[in-house]
N, C-alpha and C positions, 0 to 999 in steps of 0.2 A: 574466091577472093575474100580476107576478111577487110570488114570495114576499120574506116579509123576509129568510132564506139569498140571494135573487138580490140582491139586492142591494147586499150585504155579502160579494159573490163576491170585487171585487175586496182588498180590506181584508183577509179573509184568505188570499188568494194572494199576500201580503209576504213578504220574506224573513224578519224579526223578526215570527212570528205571533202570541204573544199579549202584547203589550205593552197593558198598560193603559192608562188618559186621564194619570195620574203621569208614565209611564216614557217614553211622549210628549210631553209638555211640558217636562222635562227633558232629552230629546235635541233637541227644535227650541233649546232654551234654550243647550246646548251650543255647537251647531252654529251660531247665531245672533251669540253669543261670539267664538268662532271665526274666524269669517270678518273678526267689527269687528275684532278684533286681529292678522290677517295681512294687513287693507287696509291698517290703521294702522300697524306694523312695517314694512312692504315701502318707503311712503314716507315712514318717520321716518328711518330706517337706509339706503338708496337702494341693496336688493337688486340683483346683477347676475349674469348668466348668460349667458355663451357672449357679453360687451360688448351683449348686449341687456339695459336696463334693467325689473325685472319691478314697478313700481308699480302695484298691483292698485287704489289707492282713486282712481287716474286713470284709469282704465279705467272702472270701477265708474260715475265721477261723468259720463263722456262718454257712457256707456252707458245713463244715467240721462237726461239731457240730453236728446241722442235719441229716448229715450222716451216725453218729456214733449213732446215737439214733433210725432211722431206720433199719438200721442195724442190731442191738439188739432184735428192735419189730420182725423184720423177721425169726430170729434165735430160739425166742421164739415160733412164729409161727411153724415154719417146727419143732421143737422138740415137742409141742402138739400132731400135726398132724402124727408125727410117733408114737409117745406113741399108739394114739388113733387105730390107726392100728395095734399096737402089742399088743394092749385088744383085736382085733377084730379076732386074730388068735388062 
């Protein structure tokens, strides 16, 4: 049986150990911010570095896009795959 310490091993093996459920919601909250407004910025203003264009909410949306299309393929997949199992019963 593991204890409730094993459990909570990894959680506080963090580098910011004892942040409360506040100091937490506030940093995803941050961070969350954050990123909307360096996607937003990069392709309002049209970032550029070394003549490569760094539009991060194109990337984000293609990357997104992809995801949602795999996604799909897999769902399809695992619903085959249990059909084929509830013929085999």
């Amino acid at each position: 049986m593991h204890s409730l310490e094993d459990r909570r091993f990894f959680k506080q093996r963090l580098f910011i150990l004892n942040m409360d459920k506040w100091a937490e919601l506030l940093t995803g909250l941050v961070l969350i911010v954050g990123v909307i407004l360096i996607a937003w910025a990069s392709s309002a203003y049209s970032w550029t570095l070394f003549g490569k264009d760094l539009n991060f909410l194109h990337a984000a949306w293609l990357f997104l896009k992809g995801g949602i299309f795999w996604f799909a393929f897999f769902i399809g997949l695992l619903f085959i795959v249990l059909g084929i199992n509830d013929l085999r019963e």
